[in-house]
LOMIGU-384844 format. One record per residue (C-alpha): residue number from 1; x, y, z. Coordinates in nm, 3 decimals, decimal comma. Layout:
N
NUM	X	Y	Z
...
end
This chain:
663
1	3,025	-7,381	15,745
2	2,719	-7,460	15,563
3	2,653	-7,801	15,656
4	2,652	-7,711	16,071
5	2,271	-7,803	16,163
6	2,060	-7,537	16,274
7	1,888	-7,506	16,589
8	1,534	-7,573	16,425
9	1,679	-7,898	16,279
10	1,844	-7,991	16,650
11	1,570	-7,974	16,833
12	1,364	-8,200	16,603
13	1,660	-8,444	16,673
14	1,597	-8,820	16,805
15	1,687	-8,951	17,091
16	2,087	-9,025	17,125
17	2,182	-9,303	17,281
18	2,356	-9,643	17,332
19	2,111	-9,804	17,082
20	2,177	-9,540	16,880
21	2,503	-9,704	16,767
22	2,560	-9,970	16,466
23	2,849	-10,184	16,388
24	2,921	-10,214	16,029
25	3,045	-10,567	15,967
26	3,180	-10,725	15,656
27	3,112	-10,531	15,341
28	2,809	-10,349	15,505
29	3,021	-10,029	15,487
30	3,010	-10,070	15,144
31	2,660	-10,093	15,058
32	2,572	-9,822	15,305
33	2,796	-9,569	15,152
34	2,963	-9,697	14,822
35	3,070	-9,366	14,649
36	3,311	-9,326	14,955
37	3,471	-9,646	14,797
38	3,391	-9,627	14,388
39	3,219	-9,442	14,167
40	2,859	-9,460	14,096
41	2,755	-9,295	13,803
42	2,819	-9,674	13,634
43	2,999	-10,000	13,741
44	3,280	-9,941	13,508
45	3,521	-9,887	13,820
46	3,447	-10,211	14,024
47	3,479	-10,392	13,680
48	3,849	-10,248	13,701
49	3,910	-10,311	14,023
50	3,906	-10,646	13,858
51	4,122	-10,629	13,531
52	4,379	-10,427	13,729
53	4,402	-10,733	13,913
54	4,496	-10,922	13,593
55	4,696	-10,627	13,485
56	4,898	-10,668	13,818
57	4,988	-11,009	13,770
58	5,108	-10,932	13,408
59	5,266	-10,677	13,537
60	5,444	-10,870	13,834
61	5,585	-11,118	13,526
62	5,272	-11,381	13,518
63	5,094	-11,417	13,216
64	5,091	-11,240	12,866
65	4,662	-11,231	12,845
66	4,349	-11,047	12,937
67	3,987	-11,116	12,819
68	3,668	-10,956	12,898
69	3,308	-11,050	12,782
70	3,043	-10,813	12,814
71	2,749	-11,045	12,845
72	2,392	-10,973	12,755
73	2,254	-10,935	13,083
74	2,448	-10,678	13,229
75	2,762	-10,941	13,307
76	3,105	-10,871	13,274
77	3,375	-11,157	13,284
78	3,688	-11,108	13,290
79	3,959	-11,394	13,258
80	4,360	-11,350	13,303
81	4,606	-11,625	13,278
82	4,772	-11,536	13,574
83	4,871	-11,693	13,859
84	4,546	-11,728	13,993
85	4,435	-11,663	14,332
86	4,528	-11,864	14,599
87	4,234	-12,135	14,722
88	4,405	-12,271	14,999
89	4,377	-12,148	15,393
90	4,520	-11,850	15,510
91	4,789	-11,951	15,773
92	4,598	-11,673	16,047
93	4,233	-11,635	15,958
94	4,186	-12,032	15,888
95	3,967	-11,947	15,591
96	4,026	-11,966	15,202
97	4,222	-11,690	15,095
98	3,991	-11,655	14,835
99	3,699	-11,606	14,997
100	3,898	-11,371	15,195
101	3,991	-11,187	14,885
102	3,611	-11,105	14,785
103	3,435	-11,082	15,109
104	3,684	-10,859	15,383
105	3,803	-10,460	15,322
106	4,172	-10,425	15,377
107	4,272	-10,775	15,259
108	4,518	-10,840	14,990
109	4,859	-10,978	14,857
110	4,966	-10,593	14,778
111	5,080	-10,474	15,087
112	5,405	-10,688	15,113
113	5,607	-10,443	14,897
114	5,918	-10,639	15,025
115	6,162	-10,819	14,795
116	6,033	-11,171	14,692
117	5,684	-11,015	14,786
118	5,384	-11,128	14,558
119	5,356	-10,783	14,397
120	5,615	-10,563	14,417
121	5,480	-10,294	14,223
122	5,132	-10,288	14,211
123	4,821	-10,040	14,202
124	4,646	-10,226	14,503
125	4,690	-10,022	14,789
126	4,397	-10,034	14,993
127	4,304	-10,363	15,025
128	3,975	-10,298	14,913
129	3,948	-10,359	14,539
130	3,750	-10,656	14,452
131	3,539	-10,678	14,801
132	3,410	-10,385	14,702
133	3,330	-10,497	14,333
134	3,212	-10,815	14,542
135	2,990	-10,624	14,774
136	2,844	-10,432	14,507
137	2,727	-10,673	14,306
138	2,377	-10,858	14,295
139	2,587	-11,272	14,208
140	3,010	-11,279	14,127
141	3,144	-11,595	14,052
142	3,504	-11,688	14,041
143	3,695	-11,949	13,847
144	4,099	-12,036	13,946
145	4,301	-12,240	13,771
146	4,589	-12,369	13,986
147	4,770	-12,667	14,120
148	4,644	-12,871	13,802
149	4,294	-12,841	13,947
150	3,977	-12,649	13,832
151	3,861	-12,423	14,175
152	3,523	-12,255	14,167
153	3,315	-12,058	14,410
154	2,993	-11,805	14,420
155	2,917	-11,507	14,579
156	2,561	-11,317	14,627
157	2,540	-10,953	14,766
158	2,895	-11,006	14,883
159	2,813	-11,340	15,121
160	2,876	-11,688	15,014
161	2,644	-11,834	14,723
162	2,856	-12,159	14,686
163	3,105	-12,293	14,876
164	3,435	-12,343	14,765
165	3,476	-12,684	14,530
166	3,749	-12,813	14,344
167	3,773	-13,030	14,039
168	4,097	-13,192	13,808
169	4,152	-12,977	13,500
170	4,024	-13,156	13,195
171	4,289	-13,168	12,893
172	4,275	-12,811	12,672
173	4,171	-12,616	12,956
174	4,390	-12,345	13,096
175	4,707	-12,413	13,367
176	4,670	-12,122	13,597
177	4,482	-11,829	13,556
178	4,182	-11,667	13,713
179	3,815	-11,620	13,588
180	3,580	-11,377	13,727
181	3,203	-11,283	13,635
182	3,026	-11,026	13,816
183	2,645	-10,900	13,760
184	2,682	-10,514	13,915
185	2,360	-10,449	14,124
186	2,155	-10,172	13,952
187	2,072	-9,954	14,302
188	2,391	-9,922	14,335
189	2,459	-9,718	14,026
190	2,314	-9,411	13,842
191	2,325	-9,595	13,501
192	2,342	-9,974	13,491
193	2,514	-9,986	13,249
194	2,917	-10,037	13,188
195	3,005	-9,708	12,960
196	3,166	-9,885	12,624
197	3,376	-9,621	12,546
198	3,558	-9,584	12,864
199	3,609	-9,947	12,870
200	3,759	-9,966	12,542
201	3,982	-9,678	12,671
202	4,087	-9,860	12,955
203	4,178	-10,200	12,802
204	4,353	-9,984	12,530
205	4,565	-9,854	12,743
206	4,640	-10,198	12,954
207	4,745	-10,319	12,621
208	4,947	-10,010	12,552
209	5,122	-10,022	12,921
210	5,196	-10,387	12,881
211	5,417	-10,470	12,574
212	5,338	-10,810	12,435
213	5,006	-10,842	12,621
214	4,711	-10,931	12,407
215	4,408	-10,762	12,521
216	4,036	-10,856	12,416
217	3,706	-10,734	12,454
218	3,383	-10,895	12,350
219	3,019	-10,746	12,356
220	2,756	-11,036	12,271
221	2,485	-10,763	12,221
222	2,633	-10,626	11,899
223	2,852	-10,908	11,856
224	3,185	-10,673	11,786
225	3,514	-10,824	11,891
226	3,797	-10,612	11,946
227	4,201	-10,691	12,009
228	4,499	-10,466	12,108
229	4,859	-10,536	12,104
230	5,071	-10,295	12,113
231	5,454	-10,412	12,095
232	5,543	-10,071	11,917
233	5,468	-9,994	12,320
234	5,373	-9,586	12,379
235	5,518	-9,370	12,089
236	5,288	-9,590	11,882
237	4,974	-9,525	12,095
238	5,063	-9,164	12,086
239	5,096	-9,124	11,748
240	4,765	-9,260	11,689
241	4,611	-9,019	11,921
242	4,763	-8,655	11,802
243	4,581	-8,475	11,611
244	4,818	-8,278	11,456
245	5,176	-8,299	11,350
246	5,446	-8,286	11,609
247	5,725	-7,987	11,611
248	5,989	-8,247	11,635
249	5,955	-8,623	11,648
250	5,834	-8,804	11,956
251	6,067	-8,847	12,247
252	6,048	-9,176	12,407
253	6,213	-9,296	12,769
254	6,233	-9,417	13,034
255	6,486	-9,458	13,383
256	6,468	-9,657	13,706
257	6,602	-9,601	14,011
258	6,962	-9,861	14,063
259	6,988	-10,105	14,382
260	7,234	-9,803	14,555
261	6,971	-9,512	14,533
262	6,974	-9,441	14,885
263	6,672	-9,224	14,816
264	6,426	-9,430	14,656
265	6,324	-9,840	14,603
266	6,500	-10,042	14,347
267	6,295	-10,017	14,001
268	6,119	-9,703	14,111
269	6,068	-9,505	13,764
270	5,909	-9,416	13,520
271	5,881	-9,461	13,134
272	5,728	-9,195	12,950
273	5,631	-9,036	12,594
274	5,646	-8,692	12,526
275	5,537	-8,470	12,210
276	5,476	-8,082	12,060
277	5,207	-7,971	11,885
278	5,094	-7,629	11,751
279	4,752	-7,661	11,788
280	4,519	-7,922	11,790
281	4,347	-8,099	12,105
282	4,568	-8,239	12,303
283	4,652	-8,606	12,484
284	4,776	-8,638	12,831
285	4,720	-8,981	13,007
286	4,917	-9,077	13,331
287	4,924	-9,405	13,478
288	5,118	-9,578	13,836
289	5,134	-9,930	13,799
290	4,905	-9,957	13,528
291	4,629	-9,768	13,759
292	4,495	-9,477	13,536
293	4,521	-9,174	13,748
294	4,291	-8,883	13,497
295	4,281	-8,638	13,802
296	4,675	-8,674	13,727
297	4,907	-8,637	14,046
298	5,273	-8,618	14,156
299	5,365	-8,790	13,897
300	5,244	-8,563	13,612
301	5,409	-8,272	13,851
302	5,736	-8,454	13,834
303	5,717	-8,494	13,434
304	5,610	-8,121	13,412
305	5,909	-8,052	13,621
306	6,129	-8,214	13,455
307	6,053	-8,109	13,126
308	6,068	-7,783	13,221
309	6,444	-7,796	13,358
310	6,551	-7,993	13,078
311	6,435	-7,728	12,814
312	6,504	-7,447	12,991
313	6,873	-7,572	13,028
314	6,845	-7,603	12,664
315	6,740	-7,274	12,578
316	6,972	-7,102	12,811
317	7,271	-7,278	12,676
318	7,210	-7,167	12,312
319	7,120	-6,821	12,414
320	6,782	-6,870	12,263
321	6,569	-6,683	12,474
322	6,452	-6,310	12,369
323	6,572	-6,022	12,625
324	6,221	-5,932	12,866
325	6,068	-6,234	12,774
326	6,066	-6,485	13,088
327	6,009	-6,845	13,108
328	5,783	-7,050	13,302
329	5,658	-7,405	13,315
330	5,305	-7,383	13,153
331	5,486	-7,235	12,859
332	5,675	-7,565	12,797
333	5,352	-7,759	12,934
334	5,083	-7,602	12,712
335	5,107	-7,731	12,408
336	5,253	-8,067	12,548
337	5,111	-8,448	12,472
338	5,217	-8,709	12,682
339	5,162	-9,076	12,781
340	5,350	-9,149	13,123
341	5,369	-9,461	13,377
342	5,491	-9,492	13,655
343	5,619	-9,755	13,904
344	5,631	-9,672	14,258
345	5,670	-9,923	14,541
346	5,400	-9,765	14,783
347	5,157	-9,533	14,602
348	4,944	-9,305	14,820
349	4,616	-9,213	14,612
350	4,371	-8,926	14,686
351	4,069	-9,179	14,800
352	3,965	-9,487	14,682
353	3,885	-9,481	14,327
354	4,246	-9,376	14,317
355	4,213	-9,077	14,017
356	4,527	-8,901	14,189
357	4,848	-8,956	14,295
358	4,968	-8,804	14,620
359	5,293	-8,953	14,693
360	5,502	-8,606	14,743
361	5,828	-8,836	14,646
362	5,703	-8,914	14,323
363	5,756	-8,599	14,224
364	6,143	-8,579	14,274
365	6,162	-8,973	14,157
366	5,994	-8,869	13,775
367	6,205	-8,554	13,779
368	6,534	-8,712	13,846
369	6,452	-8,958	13,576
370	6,341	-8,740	13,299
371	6,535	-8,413	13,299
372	6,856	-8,549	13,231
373	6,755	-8,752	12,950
374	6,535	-8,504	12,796
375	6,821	-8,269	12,798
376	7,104	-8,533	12,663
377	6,862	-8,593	12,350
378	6,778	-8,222	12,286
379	7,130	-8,182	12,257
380	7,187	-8,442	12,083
381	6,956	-8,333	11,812
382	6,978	-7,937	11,856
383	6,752	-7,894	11,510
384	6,409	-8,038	11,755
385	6,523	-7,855	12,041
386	6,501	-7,516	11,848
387	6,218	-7,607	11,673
388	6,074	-7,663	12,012
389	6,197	-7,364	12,184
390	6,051	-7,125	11,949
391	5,722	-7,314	12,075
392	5,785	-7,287	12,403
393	5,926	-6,885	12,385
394	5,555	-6,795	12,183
395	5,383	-6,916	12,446
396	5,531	-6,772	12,703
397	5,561	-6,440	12,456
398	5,147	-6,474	12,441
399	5,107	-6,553	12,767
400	5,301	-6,173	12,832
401	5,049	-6,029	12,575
402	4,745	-6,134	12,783
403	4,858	-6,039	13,109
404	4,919	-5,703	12,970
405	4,573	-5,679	12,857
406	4,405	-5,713	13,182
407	4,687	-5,510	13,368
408	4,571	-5,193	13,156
409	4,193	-5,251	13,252
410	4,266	-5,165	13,651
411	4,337	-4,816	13,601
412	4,601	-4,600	13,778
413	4,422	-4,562	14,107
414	4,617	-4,843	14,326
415	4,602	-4,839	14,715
416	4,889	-4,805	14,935
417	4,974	-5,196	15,008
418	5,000	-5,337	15,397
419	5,383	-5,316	15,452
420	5,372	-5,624	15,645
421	5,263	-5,779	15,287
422	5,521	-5,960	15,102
423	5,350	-5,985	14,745
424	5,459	-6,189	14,477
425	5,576	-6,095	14,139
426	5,353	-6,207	13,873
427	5,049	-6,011	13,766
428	4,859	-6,291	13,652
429	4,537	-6,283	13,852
430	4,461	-6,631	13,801
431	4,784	-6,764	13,885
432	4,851	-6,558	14,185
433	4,819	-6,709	14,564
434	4,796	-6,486	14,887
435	4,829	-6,691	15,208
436	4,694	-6,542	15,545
437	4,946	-6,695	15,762
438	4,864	-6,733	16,170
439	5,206	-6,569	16,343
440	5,499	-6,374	16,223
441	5,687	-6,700	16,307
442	5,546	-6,871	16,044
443	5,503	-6,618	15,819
444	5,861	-6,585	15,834
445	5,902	-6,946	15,753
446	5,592	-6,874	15,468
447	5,785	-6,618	15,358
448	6,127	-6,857	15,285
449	5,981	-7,181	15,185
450	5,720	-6,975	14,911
451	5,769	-6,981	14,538
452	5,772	-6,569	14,538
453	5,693	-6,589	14,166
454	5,295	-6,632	14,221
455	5,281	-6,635	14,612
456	5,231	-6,347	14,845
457	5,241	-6,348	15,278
458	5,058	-6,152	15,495
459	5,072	-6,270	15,841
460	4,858	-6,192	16,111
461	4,918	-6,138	16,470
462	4,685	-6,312	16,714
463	4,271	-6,357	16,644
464	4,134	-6,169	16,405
465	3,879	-5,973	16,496
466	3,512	-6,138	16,492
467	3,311	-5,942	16,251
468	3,008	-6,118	16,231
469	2,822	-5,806	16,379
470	3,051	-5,509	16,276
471	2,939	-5,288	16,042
472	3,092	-5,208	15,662
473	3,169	-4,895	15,768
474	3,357	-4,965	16,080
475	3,546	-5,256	15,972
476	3,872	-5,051	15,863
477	3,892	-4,958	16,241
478	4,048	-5,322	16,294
479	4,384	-5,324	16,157
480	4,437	-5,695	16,057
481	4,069	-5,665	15,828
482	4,180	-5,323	15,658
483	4,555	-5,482	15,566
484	4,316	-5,799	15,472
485	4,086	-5,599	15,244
486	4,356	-5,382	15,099
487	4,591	-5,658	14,971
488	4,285	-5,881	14,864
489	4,180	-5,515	14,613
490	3,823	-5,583	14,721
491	3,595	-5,315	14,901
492	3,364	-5,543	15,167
493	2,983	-5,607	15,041
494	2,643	-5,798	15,114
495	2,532	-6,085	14,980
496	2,301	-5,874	14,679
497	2,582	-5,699	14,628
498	2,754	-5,690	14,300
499	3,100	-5,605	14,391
500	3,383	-5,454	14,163
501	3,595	-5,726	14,106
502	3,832	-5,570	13,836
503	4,121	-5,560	14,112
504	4,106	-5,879	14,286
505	4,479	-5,891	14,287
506	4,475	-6,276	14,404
507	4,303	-6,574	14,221
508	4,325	-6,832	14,585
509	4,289	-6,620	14,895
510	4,437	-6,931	15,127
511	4,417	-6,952	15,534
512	4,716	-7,090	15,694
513	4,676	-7,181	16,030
514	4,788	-7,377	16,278
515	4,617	-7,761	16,278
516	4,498	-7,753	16,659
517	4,234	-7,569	16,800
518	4,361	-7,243	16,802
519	4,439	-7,253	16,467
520	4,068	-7,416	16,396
521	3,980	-7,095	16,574
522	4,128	-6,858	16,370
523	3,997	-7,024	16,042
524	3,615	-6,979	16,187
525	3,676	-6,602	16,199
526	3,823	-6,572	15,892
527	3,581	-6,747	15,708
528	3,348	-6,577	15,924
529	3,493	-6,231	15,770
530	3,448	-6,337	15,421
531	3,142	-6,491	15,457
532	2,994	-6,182	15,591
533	3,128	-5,950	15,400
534	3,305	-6,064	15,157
535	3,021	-6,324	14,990
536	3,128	-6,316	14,631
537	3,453	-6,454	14,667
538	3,342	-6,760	14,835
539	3,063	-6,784	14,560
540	3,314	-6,785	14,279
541	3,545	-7,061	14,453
542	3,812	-6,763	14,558
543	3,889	-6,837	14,903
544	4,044	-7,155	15,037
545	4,210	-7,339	15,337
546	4,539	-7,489	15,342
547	4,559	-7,809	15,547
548	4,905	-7,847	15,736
549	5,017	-8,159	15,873
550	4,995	-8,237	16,274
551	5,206	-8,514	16,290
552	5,552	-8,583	16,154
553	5,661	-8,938	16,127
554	6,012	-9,056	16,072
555	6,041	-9,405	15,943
556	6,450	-9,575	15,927
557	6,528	-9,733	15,607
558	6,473	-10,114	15,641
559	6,581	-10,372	15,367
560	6,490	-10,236	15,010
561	6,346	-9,938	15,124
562	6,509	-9,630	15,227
563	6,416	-9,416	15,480
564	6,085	-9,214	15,456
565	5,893	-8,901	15,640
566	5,578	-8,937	15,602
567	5,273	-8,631	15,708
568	4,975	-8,657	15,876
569	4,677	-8,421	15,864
570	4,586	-8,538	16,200
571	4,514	-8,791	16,457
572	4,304	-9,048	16,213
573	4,535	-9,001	15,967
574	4,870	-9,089	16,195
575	4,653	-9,459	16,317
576	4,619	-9,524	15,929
577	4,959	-9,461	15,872
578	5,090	-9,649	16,157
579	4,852	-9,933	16,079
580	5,024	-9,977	15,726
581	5,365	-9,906	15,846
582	5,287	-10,261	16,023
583	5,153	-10,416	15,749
584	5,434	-10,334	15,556
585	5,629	-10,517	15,773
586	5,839	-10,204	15,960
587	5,918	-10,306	16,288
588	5,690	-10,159	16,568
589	5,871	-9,870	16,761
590	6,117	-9,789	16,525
591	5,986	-9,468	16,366
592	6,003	-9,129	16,515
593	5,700	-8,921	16,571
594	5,688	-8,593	16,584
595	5,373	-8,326	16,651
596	5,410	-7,949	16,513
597	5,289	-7,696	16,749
598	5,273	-7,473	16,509
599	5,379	-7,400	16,180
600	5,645	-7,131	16,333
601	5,810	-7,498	16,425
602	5,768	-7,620	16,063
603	6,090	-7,542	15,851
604	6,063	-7,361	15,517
605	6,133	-7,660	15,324
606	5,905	-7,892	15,481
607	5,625	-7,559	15,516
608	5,655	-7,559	15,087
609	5,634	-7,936	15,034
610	5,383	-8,013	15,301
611	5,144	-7,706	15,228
612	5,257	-7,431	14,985
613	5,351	-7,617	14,665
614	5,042	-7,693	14,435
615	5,204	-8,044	14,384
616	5,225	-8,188	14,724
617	4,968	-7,955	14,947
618	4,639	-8,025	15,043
619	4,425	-7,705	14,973
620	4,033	-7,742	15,025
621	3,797	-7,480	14,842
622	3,551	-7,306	15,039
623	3,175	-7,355	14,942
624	2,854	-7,241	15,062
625	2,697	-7,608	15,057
626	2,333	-7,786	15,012
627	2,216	-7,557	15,311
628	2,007	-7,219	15,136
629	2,164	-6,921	15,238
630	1,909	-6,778	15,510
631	1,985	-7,106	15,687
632	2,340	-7,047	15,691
633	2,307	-6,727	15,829
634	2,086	-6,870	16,081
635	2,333	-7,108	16,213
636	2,642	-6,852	16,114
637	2,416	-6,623	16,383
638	2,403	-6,856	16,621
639	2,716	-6,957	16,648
640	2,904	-6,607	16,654
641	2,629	-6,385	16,758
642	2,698	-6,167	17,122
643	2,358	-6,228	17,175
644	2,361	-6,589	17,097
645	2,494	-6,753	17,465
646	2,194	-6,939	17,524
647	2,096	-7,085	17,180
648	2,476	-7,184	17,196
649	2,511	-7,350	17,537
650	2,196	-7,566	17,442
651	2,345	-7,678	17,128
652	2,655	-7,784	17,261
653	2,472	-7,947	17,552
654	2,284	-8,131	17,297
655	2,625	-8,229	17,072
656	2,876	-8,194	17,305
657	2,932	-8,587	17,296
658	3,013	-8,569	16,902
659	3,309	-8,316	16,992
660	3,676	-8,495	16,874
661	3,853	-8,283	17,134
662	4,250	-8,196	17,076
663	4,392	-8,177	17,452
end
């Protein structure tokens, strides 16, 4: 909304034209816009991008070390003994594949997830790790050991330094393995500088995800030397990190998914750590094939999940549970420390830097693995799972309390809800979703696939009404916007308004609309409607959209992996996804695809895991933006003014040729 230029801005415009297009070639994406592929703030993440690399090989079965020097100068080196990268030409592109490795996007040895693959598990997804780290950096230089010969080769600003040479090993110096120094360039980063605690963190954690791995870090500035090993594995880095004593003693497992699983991969799983505290800060770390993933993920969804079922089960068996009190997950999550990894054959990350997991199967695969065995070893030791359930049942006793609190500050006065509202049962503000769903179609289909606990349906028929120039006072004389206000518990208001928020009954006010142009259309005047009169709950991050998929593709199973349907938000997305299905190997024409016309087509199980459940949707917040406020309104005006048919018709005149039309 607020970043649409405004007509002042478009007609100081340049010239568009043929020469108005560049190519990006090589890593020149990179440099142009590098947070789209890694952080900024510091070059700790393309420094990973290259000790994941050494993780990966430890973790494929190669090698049992990782060292990293922090030079003087800025430098980090980082040495595995590994494999090391391959030096010889690449069958296709007639280049070394190591050259390859540090100088293309989308090249890599981690997209064959097949069996006898290089990596069958492996954090690389994208094909983009070290290029980036390469492109990013002012010199990189790279050292392989392989083939009882000594291969070295230079980079500069991501292009060739020095060629490609090889040498015989000398006697004492390392088989295989792969050496790699890299000097970050400074514009590239807010601070310069590699942050030494979250490096410490991370190679902590390598050490702690890889039994028997020795891990080493050296900084020649203060001359400290550090060393982790952890064979006492993760109940022995949790321990270490709780800062308080556990209810009952740490639980410690892990499952993988057998050769007949006809749902997921071979050695799919997870291994995990779990532990209780009453009070005290807490650690939760997640992890999917050694990647850290601290924006968490399907994964930490499945664990919750699990845990959940398991001790529920528990306390339902034994009776345990107080009459009027009722359960919920965040009562057996709160006070919960965990350390959990995961292996999945073909991760799906939220971006590039890879901070969360979005694979919506990962969620059932750490489920299925944990609940059972969580709930065979609280019965096998009932004295922790009381201890624990009394935990759980005082949260979830306090969590009663507060909700009580705020119900007795609304007062008696309640309007008369819409009857075409289906509201949800909890009266936690907070917690509590209402979705304004295009069609009673798929409202009905909202209204199956919903978790009625904290969700609530109103569906709308056809366009709302545009209210950009309707007055407060006449607003309630459009059906649709009165049943809107009245279940939102808001009155309508100005921008300088200070509104009485006391009975917000929702915390996410979420459109749900079709993903085509009518449903585009009916988002613009619903955002229109809040924006105009309803400011303050865009300004404190209440309203949202919910993003349902387009496409639909169904892919066979093939080999060691089973079959798969896989989403896509919308045409961009669906190339991507084809693109990797071919990299992957899947045989060209043998998946399905499928295009919704509407969510009314959608089924209630695929409506909550594609877009309802906070696990697997994708929900964007709605935000004001850099643009000030007058400007908005300015451009807000323009586009959905009465009055506005000329300023319009010369703006699209002028853009028309960006439009990504959906025919």
């Amino acid at each position: 909304m607020a970043t649409t230029p405004t007509p002042r801005r478009l007609r100081a415009a340049a010239d568009y034209g043929e020469a108005s297009i560049r190519v990006l070639k090589g890593l020149e994406p990179v440099r142009q816009r590098p947070g789209m592929y890694t952080r900024t703030d510091s070059p700790l993440h393309v420094v990973q991008e290259v000790i994941d690399n050494a993780a990966d090989e430890i973790l494929a079965g190669f090698g049992r070390r990782i060292d990293v020097i922090v030079h003087v100068d800025g430098a980090v080196t980082v040495q595995d003994d590994g494999r090391g990268i391959p030096t010889g030409l690449h069958p296709e592109e007639q280049a070394a594949v190591i050259e390859i490795v540090f100088t293309r996007l989308h090249a890599g040895g981690k997209f064959d997830k097949r069996a006898g693959g290089a990596y069958s598990f492996s954090g690389g997804l994208h094909g983009v790790g070290v290029s980036v780290t390469n492109a990013l950096a002012r010199r990189l230089d790279v050292t392989v050991w392989r083939d009882g010969k000594v291969h070295t080769m230079g980079f500069a600003d991501g292009e060739v330094r020095e060629a490609l040479a090889a040498r015989p090993a000398k006697s004492g110096e390392p088989r295989t393995g792969t050496r790699v120094t890299v000097w970050p360039n400074a514009k590239y980063f807010d601070s310069a500088t590699v942050p030494s605690d979250e490096l410490e963190r991370l190679l902590r954690s390598k050490a702690v995800l890889l039994p028997g791995t020795t891990v080493t870090l050296k900084v020649e500035k203060s001359g400290r030397a550090q060393s982790w090993r952890y064979d006492g594995g993760l109940q022995q880095y949790l321990l270490e990190a709780l800062g308080a004593e556990p209810v009952a003693p740490l639980f410690e497992a892990e499952g993988y998914v057998s050769a007949d699983d006809e749902a997921f991969a071979e050695g799919e799983g997870a291994r995990w750590v779990l532990a209780w505290t009453e009070d005290g800060p807490l650690t939760r770390e997640s992890y999917v094939n050694l990647i850290p993933t601290p924006a968490g993920g399907t994964h930490e969804a499945g664990l919750r999940e699990g845990m959940f079922n398991a001790v529920r089960a528990f306390i339902d068996a034994h009776s345990l549970l107080p009459k009027g009190v009722k359960l919920l997950s965040e009562d057996v999550f709160a006070r919960a420390s965990f350390v959990l990894t995961a292996k999945v054959l073909d991760p799906q990350f939220q971006g590039q830097i890879k901070e969360r997991l979005n694979s919506r199967d990962a969620l059932r695969l750490v489920a299925g693995q944990v609940k059972p065995q969580l709930e065979i070893w609280l019965n096998q030791h009932p004295e922790y799972g009381r201890a624990l359930a009394e935990l759980v049942i005082r949260q979830a006793q306090a969590r009663a309390r507060a909700a009580q609190k705020v119900e007795k500050k609304k007062g008696s006065a309640v309007a008369v809800l819409p009857g075409k509202l289906t509201d949800c049962e909890s009266t936690e503000i907070g917690r509590n979703e209402l979705f304004l769903v295009e069609g009673d179609s798929a409202g009905g289909s909202a209204k199956m696939g919903r978790d009625k606990e904290f969700q609530a349906i109103l569906p709308l028929r056809g366009k709302v009404l545009n209210t950009w120039e309707v007055e407060r006072d006449r607003l309630f004389a459009n059906a649709e916007v009165h049943d809107i206000a009245v279940a939102i518990g808001v009155d309508p208001h100005g921008p300088g308004d200070q509104p009485d928020l006391s009975s917000l009954r929702y915390g996410k006010i979420c459109v749900l609309a079709d993903a085509d142009v009518d449903g585009a259309h009916i988002q613009v005047l619903l955002l229109t409607l809040f924006f105009r009169h309803f400011p303050r709950l865009i300004e404190l991050g209440h309203v949202f959209v919910a993003r349902p998929p387009l496409f639909r593709v169904d892919v066979p199973a093939a080999g060691k992996r089973p079959a798969r349907r896989l989403y896509c938000l919308d045409d961009h997305e669906l190339d991507t996804t084809l693109a990797k299905l071919a990299d992957e190997g899947v045989r060209e024409g043998s998946w399905t695809i499928a295009r919704f016309k509407g969510l009314g087509e959608m089924s209630a199980e695929q409506l909550w895991e594609t877009t309802l459940s906070p696990d697997t949707r994708r929900l964007l917040p709605v935000a004001l933006g850099d643009l000030e406020l007058a400007e908005t309104v300015e451009t807000m005006t323009m586009l959905m003014g009465r009055g506005e048919a000329a300023a319009r018709r010369a703006w699209i005149e002028e853009h028309g040729n960006e439009v990504e039309a959906d025919i």
